[in-house]
BALOBA-1460 file (C-alpha; in Angstrom, 3 decimals):
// residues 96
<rec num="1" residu="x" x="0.000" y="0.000" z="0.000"/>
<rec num="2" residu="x" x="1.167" y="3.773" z="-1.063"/>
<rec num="3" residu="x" x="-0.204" y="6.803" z="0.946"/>
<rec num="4" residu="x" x="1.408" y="9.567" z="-0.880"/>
<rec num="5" residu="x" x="1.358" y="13.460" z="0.373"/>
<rec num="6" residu="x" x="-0.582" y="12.011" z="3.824"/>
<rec num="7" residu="x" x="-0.207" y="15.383" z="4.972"/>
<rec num="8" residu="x" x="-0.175" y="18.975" z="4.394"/>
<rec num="9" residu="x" x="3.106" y="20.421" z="2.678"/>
<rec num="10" residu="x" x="3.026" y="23.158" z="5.248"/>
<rec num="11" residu="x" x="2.227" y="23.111" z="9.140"/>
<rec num="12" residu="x" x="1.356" y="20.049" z="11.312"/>
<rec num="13" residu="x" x="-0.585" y="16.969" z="10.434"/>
<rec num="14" residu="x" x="-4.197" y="16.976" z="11.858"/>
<rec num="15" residu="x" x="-4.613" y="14.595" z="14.799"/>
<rec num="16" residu="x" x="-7.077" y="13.239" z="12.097"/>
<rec num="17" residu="x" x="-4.616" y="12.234" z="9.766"/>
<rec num="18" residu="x" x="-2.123" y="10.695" z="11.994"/>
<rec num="19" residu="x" x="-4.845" y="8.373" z="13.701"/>
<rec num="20" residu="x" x="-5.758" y="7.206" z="10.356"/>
<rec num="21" residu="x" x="-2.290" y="6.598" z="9.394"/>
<rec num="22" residu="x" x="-1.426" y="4.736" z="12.516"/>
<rec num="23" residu="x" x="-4.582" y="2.841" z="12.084"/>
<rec num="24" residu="x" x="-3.465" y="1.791" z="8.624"/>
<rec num="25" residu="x" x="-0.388" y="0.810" z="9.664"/>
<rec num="26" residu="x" x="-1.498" y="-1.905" z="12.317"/>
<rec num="27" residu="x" x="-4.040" y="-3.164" z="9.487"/>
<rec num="28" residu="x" x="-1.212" y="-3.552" z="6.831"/>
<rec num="29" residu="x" x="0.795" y="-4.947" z="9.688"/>
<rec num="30" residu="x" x="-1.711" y="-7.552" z="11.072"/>
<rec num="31" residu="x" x="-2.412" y="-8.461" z="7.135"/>
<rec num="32" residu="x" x="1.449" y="-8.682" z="6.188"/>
<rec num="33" residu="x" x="0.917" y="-5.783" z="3.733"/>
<rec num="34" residu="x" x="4.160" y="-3.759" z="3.228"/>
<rec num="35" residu="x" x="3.061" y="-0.364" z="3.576"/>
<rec num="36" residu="x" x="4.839" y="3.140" z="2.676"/>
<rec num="37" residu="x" x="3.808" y="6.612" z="3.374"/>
<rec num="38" residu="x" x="5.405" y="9.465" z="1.722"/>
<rec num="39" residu="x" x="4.834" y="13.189" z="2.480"/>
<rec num="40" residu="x" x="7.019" y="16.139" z="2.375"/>
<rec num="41" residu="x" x="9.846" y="16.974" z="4.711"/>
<rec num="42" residu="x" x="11.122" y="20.129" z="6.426"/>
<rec num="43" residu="x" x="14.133" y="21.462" z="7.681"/>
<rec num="44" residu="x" x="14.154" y="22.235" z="11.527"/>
<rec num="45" residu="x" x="14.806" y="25.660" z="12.380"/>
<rec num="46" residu="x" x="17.788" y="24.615" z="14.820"/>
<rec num="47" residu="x" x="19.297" y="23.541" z="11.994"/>
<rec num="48" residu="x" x="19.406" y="20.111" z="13.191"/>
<rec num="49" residu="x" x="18.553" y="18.536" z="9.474"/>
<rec num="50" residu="x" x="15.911" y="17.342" z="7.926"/>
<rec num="51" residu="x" x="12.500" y="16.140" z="9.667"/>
<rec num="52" residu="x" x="9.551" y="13.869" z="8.676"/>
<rec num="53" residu="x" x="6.000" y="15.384" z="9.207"/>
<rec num="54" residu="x" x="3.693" y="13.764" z="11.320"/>
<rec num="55" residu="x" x="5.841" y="13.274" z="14.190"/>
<rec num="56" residu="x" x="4.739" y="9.301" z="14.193"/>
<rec num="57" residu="x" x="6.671" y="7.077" z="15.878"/>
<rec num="58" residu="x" x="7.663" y="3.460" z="15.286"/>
<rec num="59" residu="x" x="8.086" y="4.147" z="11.744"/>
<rec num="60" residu="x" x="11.456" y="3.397" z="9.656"/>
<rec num="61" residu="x" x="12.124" y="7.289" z="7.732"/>
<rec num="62" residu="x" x="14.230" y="7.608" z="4.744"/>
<rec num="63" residu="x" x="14.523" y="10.639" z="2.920"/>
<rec num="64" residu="x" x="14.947" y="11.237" z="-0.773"/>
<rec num="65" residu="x" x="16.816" y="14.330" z="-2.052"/>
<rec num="66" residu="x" x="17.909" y="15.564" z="-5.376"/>
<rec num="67" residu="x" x="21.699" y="15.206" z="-6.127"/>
<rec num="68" residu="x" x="23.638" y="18.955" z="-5.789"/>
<rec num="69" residu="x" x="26.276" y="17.586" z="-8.475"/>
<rec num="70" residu="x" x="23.515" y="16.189" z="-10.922"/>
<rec num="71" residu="x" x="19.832" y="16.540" z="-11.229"/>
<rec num="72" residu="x" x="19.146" y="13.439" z="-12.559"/>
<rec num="73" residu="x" x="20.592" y="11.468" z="-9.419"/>
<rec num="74" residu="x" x="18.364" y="10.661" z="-6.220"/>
<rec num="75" residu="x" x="20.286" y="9.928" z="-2.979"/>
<rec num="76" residu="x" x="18.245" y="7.995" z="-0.749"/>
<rec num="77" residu="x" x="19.229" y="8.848" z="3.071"/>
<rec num="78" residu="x" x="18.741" y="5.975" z="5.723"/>
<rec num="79" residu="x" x="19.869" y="6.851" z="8.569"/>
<rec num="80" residu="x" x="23.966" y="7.518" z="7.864"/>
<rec num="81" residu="x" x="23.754" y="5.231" z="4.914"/>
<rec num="82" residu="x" x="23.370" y="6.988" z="1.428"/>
<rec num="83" residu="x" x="22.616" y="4.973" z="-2.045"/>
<rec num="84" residu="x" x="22.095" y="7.130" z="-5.055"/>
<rec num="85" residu="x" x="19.906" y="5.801" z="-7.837"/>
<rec num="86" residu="x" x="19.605" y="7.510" z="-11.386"/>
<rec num="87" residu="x" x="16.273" y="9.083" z="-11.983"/>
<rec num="88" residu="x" x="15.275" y="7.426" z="-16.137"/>
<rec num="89" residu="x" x="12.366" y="6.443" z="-18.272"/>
<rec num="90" residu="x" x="11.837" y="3.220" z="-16.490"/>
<rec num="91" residu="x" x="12.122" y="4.753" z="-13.380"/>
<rec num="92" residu="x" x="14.744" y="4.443" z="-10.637"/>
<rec num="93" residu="x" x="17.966" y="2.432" z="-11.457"/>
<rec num="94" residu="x" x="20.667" y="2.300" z="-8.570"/>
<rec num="95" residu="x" x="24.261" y="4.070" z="-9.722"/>
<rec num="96" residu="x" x="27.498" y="2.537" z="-9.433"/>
């Protein structure tokens, strides 16, 4: 299952919206389902890096950013692992 742009671009998610979420997640869970949520990130004003909306917890976040040396390459951030995958036709291909 794909939720994509869960959530508002700007300001916080509605307590609506994360219930729903979280309710969908123990469904796909319970069902085996994979399940991935997408929605736009921000940057905190500390300046402590990037941040997923939502503020849910018990969820694995990745974020996807576009390449400063070439547009057409998408780094993939895990955590302090990086992978960069070339943006084509047939979609995403990973670069070596």
């Amino acid at each position: 299952v794909v939720v994509d742009d869960w959530t508002e671009k700007i300001g916080r998610a509605s307590a609506d919206a994360k219930a729903q979420i979280v309710q969908l997640s123990q469904t796909c869970t319970e069902s085996n389902v994979p399940l991935l949520i997408i929605s736009s990130a921000y940057e905190d004003a500390n300046q402590k890096g990037w941040k997923a909306r939502g503020n849910l917890n018990g969820f694995e976040i990745h974020f996807l950013h576009r390449s400063s040396v070439d547009t057409m390459i998408r780094e993939l951030h895990n955590g302090n692992q990086v992978q960069q995958f070339i943006l084509g036709d047939d979609g995403f291909t990973p670069r070596k």
